[in-house]
C-alpha positions in Angstrom: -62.3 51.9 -1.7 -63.6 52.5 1.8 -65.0 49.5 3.9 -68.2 50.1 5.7 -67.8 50.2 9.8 -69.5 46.8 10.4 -67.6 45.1 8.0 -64.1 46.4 9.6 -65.4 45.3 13.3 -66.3 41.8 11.8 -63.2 41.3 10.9 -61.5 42.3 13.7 -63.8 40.4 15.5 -62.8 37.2 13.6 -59.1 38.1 13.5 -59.3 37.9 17.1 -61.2 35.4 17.6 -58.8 33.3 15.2 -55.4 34.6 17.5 -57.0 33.0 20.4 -57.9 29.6 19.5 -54.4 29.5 17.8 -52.7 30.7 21.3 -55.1 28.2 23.0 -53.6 25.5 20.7 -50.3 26.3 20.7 -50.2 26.5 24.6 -52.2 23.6 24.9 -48.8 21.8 23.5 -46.4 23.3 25.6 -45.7 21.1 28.8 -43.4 23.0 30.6 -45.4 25.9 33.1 -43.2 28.5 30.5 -44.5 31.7 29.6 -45.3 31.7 25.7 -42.6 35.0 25.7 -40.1 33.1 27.3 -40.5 30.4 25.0 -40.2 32.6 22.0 -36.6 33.9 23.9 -35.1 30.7 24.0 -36.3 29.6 20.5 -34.4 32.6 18.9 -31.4 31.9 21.5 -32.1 28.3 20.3 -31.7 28.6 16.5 -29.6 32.1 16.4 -27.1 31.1 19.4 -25.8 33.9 21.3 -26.7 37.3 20.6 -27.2 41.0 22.3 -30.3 42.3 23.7 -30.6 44.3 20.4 -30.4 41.4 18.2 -32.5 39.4 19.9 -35.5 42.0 20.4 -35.4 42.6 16.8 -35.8 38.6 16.0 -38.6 39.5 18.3 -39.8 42.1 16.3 -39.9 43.8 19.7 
């Protein structure tokens, strides 16, 4: 079933809008100056321990 144009760029629209207020409260936590990417390094470093670069981009799904 196709989805009409508008209805795809409404919910894009939304799906956006949703990522930032959830960045904007997620950073509005964090205390420390930190990038949110460096934070998301050192919780994987946190919880996995030491790893390679490898291992660690793809808990990063990077």
């Amino acid at each position: 079933m196709a989805v009409q144009t508008a209805t795809a760029e409404e919910l894009v629209e939304e799906v956006f809008l949703f990522g930032r207020a959830l960045r904007h409260i997620l950073g509005g936590a964090d205390t420390s100056g930190l990038p949110p990417a460096l934070l998301g390094v050192l919780h994987v470093l946190a919880t996995v321990g030491q790893c390679r670069q490898m291992e660690l981009a793809s808990h990063l799904c990077v």
